[in-house]
Residue frames as qw, qx, qy, qz and C-alpha x, y, z in Angstrom:
[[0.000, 0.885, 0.466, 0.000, 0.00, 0.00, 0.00],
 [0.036, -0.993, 0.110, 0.005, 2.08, 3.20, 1.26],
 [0.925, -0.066, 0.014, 0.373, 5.45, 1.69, 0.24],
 [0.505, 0.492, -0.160, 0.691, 7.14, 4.96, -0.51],
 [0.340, -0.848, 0.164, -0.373, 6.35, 6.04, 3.02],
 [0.915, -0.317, 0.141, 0.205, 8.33, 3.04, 4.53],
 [0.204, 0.885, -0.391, -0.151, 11.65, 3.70, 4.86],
 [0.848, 0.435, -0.303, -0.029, 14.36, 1.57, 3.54],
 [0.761, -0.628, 0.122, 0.103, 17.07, -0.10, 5.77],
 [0.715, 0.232, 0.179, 0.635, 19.65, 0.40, 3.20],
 [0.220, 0.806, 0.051, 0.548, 19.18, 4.06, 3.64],
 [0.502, -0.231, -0.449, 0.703, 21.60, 5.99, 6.38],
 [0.321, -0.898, -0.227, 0.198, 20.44, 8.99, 8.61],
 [0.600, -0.142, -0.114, 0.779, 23.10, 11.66, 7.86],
 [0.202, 0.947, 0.223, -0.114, 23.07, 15.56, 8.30],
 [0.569, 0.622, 0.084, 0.531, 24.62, 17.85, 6.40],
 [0.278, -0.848, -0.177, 0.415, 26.87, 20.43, 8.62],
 [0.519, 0.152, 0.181, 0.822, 29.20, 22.07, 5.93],
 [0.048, 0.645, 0.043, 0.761, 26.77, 25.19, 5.98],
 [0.637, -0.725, -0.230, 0.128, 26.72, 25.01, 10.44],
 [0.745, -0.200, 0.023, 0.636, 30.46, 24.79, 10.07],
 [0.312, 0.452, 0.203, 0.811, 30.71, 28.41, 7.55],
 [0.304, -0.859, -0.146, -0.386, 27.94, 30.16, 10.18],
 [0.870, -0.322, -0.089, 0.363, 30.24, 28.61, 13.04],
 [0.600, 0.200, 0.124, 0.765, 33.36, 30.53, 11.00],
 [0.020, -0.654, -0.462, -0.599, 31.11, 33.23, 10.15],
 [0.558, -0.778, -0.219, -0.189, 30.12, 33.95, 13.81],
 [0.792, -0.518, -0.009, 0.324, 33.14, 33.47, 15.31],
 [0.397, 0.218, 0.156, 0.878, 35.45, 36.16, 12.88],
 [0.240, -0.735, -0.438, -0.458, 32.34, 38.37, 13.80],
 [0.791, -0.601, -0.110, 0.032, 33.13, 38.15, 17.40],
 [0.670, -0.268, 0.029, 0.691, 37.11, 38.22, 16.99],
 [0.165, 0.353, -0.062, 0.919, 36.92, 42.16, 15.62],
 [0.419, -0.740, -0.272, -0.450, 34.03, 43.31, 17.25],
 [0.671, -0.522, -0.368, 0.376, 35.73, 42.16, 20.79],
 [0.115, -0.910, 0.266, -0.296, 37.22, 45.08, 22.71],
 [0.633, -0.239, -0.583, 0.450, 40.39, 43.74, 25.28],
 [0.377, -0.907, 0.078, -0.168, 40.62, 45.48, 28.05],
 [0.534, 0.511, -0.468, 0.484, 43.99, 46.10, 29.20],
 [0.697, -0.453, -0.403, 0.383, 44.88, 44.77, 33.27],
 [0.269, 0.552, -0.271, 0.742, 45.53, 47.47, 35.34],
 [0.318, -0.476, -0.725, 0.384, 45.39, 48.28, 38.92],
 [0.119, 0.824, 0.104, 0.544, 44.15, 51.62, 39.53],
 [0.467, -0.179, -0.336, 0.798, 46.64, 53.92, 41.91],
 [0.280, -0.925, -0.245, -0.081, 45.67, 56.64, 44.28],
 [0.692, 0.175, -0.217, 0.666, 48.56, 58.58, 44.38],
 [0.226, -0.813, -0.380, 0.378, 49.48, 61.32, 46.45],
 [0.350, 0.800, -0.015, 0.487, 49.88, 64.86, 45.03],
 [0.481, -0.092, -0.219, 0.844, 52.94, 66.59, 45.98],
 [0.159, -0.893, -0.354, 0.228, 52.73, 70.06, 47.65],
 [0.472, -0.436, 0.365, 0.674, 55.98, 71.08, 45.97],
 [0.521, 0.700, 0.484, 0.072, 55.36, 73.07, 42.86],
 [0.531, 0.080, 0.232, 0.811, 57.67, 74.47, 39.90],
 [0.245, 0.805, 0.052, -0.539, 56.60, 78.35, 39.71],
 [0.635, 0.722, 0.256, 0.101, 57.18, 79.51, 36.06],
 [0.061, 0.937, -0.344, 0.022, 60.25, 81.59, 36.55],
 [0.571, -0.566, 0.594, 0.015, 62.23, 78.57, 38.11],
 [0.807, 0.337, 0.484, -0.010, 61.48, 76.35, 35.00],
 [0.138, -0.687, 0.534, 0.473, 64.38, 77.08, 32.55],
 [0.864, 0.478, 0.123, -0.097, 63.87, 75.58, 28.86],
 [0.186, -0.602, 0.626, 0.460, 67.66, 74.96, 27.06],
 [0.712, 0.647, 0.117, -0.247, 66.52, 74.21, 23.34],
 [0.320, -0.625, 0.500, 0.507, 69.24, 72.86, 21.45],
 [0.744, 0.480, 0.273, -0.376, 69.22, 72.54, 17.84],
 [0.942, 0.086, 0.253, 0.205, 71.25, 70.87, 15.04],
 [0.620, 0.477, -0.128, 0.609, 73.80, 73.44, 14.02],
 [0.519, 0.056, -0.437, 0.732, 76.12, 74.33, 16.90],
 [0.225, -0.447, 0.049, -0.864, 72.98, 76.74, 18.52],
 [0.316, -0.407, -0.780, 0.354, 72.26, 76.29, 22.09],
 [0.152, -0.556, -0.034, -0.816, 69.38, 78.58, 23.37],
 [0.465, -0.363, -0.731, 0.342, 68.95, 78.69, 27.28],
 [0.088, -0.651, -0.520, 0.546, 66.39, 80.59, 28.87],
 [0.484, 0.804, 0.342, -0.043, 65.84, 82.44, 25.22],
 [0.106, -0.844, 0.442, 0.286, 69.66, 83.46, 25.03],
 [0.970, 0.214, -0.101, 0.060, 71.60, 81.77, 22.51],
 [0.566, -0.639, 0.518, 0.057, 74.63, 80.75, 23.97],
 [0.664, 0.323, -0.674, -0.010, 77.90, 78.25, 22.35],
 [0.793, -0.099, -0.594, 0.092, 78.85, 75.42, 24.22],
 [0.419, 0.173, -0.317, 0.833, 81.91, 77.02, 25.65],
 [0.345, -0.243, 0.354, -0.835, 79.37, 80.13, 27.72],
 [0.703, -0.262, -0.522, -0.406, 76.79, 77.04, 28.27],
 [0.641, -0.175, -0.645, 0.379, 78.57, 75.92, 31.65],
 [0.146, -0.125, -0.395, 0.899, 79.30, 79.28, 32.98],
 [0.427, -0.139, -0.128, -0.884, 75.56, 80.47, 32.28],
 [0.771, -0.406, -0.404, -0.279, 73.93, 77.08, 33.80],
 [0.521, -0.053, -0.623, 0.581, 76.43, 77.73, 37.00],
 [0.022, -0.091, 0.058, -0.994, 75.05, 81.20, 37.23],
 [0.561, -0.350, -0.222, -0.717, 71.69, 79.97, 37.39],
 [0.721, -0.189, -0.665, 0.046, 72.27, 77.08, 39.66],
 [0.347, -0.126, -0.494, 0.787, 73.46, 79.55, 42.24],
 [0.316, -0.205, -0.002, -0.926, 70.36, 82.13, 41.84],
 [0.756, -0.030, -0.277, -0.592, 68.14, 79.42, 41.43],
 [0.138, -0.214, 0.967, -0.003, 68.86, 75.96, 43.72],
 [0.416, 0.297, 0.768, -0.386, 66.44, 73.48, 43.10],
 [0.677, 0.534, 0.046, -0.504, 65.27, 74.36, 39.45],
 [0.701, 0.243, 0.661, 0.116, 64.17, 72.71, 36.85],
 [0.200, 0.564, -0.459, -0.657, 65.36, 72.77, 33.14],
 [0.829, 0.097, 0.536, -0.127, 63.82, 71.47, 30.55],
 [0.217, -0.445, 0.715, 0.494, 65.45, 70.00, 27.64],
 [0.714, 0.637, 0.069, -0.281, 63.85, 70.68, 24.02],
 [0.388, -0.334, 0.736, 0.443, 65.79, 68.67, 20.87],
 [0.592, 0.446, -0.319, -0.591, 65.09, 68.99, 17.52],
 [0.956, 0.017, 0.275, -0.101, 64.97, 64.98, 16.03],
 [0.760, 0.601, -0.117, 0.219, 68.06, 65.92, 13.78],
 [0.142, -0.746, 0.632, -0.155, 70.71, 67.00, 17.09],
 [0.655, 0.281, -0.673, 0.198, 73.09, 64.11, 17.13],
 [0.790, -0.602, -0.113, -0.044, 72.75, 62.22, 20.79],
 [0.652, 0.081, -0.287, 0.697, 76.64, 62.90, 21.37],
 [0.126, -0.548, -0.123, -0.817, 75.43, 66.52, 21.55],
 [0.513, -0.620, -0.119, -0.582, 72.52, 65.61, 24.06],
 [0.829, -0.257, -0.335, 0.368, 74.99, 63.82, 26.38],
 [0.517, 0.136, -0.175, 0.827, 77.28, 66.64, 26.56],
 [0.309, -0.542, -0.190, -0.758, 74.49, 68.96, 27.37],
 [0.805, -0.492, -0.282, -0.174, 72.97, 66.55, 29.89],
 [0.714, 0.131, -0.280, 0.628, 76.75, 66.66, 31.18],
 [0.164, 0.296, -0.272, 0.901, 77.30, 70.21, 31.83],
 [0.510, -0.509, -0.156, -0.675, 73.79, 70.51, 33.60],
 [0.772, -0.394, -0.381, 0.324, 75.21, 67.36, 36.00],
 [0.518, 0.131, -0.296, 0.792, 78.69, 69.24, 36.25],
 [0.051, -0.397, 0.086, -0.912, 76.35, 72.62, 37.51],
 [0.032, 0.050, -0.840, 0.539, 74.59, 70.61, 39.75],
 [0.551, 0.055, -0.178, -0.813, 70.83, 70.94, 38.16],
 [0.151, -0.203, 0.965, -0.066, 69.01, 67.62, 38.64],
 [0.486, 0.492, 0.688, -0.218, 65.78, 67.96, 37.74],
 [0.036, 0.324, -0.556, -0.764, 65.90, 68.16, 34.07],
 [0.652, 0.521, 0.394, -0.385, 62.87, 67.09, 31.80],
 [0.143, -0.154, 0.608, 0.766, 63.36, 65.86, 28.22],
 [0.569, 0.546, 0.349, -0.507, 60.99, 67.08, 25.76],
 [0.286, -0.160, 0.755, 0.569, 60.69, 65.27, 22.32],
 [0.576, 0.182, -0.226, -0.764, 58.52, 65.71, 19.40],
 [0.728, 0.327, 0.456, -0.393, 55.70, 62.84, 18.69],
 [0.046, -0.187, 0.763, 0.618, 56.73, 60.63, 15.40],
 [0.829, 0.176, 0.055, -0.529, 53.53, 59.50, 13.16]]
């Protein structure tokens, strides 16, 4: 009677997953951009200092790739660079110089700089550097 409902014992049960396996893929590149990480950290409560640079004490010394040192807007050679950061180290104890460099001064240069400011007894020194893209 209903012989093509009966099912044959020669016939195997199998599904198809090749198109589970592509959503599977599909879902799971989805998921690797979309994720954010977060990045471990602990968070610090530090304490603020009560010690603050006034603006006068802060001393910039700008040196730039042909033989031109400018300190505190004076340009200066090497050679008056010691006796003009002694002269401030005695008005001024305790200040702070920072130290601007073009990207083209030659790092012998910013040693010898970083030198005479030891030799005058300056210790807080600050390098500023330009940002590369």
């Amino acid at each position: 009677m209903l012989n093509f409902l009966k099912k044959t014992e020669d016939e195997e049960l199998a599904i198809n997953i090749t198109s589970m396996i592509d959503v599977i893929f599909i879902l799971l590149i989805f998921f690797m951009v979309s994720t954010q990480f977060k990045k471990n950290s602990l968070p610090l409560d530090l304490p603020k200092s009560e010690d603050t640079t006034k603006e006068d004490s802060t001393l910039k010394v700008l040196a730039v790739s042909k033989d031109e040192i400018q300190f505190d807007g004076i340009s200066l050679s090497m050679t008056d660079l010691d006796r003009a950061l002694s002269e401030y180290a005695e008005k001024m104890p305790g200040m702070a110089v920072s130290l601007e460099c073009e990207r083209t001064v030659n790092f012998e240069r910013i040693v010898q700089i970083l030198t005479k400011l030891q030799n005058a007894g300056i210790s807080r020194i600050g390098i500023v550097h330009e940002q590369t893209d």
